[in-house]
C-alpha positions as CSV (number, residue, x, y, z in Angstrom):
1,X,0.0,0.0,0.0
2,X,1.1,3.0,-0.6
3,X,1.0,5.1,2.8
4,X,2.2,8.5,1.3
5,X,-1.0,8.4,-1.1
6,X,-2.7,7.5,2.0
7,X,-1.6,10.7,3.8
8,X,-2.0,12.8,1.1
9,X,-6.1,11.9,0.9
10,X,-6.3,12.3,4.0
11,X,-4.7,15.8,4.3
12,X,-6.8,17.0,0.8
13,X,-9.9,15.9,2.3
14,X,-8.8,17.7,6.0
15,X,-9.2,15.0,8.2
16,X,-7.8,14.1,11.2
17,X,-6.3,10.6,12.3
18,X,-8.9,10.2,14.7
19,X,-11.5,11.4,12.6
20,X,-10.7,8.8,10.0
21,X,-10.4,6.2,12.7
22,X,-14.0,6.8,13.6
23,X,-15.0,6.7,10.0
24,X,-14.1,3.8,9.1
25,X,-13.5,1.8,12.2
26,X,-10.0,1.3,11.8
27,X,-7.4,2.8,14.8
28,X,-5.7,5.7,14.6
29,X,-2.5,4.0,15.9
30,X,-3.0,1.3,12.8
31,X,-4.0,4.4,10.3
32,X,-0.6,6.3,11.1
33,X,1.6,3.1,10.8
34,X,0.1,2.5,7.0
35,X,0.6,6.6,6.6
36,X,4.2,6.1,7.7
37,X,4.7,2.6,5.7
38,X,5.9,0.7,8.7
39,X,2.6,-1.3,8.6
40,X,2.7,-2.0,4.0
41,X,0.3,-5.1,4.1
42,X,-3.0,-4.3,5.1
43,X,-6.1,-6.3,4.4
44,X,-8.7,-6.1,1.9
45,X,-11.1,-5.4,4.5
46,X,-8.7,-2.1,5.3
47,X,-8.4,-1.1,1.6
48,X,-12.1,-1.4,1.2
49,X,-12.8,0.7,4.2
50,X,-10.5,3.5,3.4
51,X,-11.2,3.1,-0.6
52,X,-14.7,4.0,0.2
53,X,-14.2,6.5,2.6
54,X,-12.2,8.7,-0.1
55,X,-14.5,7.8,-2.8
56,X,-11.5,5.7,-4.4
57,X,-10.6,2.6,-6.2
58,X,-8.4,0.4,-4.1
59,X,-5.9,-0.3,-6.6
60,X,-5.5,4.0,-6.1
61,X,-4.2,2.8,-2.7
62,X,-2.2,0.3,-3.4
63,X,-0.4,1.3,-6.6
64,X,3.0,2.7,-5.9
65,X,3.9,6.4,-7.8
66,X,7.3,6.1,-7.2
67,X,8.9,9.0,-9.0
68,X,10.9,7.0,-11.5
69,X,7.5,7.1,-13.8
70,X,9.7,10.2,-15.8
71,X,13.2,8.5,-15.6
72,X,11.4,5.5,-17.1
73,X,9.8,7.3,-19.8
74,X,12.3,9.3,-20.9
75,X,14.5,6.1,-21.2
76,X,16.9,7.0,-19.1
77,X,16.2,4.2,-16.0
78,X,14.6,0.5,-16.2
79,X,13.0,-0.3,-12.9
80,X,11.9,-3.5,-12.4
81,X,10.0,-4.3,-9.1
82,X,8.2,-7.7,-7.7
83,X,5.2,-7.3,-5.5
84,X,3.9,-9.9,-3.6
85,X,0.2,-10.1,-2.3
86,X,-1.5,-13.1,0.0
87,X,-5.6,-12.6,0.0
88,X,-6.4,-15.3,2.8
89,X,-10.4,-15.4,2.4
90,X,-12.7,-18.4,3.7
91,X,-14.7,-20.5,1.0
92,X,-18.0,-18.5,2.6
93,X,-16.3,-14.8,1.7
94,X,-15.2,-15.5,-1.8
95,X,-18.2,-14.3,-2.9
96,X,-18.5,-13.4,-6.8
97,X,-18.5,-9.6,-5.9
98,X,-15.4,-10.4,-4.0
99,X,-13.8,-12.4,-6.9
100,X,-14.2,-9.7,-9.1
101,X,-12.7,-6.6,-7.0
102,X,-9.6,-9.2,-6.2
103,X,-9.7,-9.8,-10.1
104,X,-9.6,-5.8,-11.0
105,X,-7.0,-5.1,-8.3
106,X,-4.7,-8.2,-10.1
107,X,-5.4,-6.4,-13.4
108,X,-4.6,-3.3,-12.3
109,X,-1.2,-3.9,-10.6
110,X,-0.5,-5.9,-14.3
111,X,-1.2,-3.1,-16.3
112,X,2.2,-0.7,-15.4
């Protein structure tokens, strides 16, 4: 996930850690460690709640910007990064709906 997006919505939108905690449920302790990108691996339970709090898709969460976007397009860099993701659902919350926002956020991350 990418915290500094995180911080950033948060900040446009003017709301506080605590006020985002009781918006979606999630702690303000929890919250500040995604901000800060000590905590990088939340759940999709997490990305839905803070998705739909700022009106977002979660792949806008969870899709790095990390700078070398111009470096790379100007041909002067070749980044190449691996990201690993675990979704750890039960047979009962795979539901189709499910299936398909796991499906969009794979598609996503393949597209860049």
């Amino acid at each position: 996930m990418d915290g500094k997006k995180l911080k950033k919505l948060r900040d446009e939108k003017g709301i506080s850690l605590g006020k985002l905690s009781e918006m979606t449920g999630i702690s303000k302790s929890y919250i500040s460690l995604l901000e800060r990108e000590i905590q990088t691996n939340p759940g999709l339970d997490i990305l839905e709640k803070l998705a739909e709090t700022f009106d977002v898709e979660v792949e806008e969460l969870v899709r790095k910007d990390s700078g070398f976007s111009t470096l790379i397009s100007s041909g002067k860099a070749h980044v190449k990064s691996t990201l690993k993701v675990e979704i750890e659902l039960s047979e009962d919350q795979l539901t189709p709906e499910k299936f398909k926002q796991i499906k969009k956020l794979i598609d996503a991350l393949n597209t860049e």
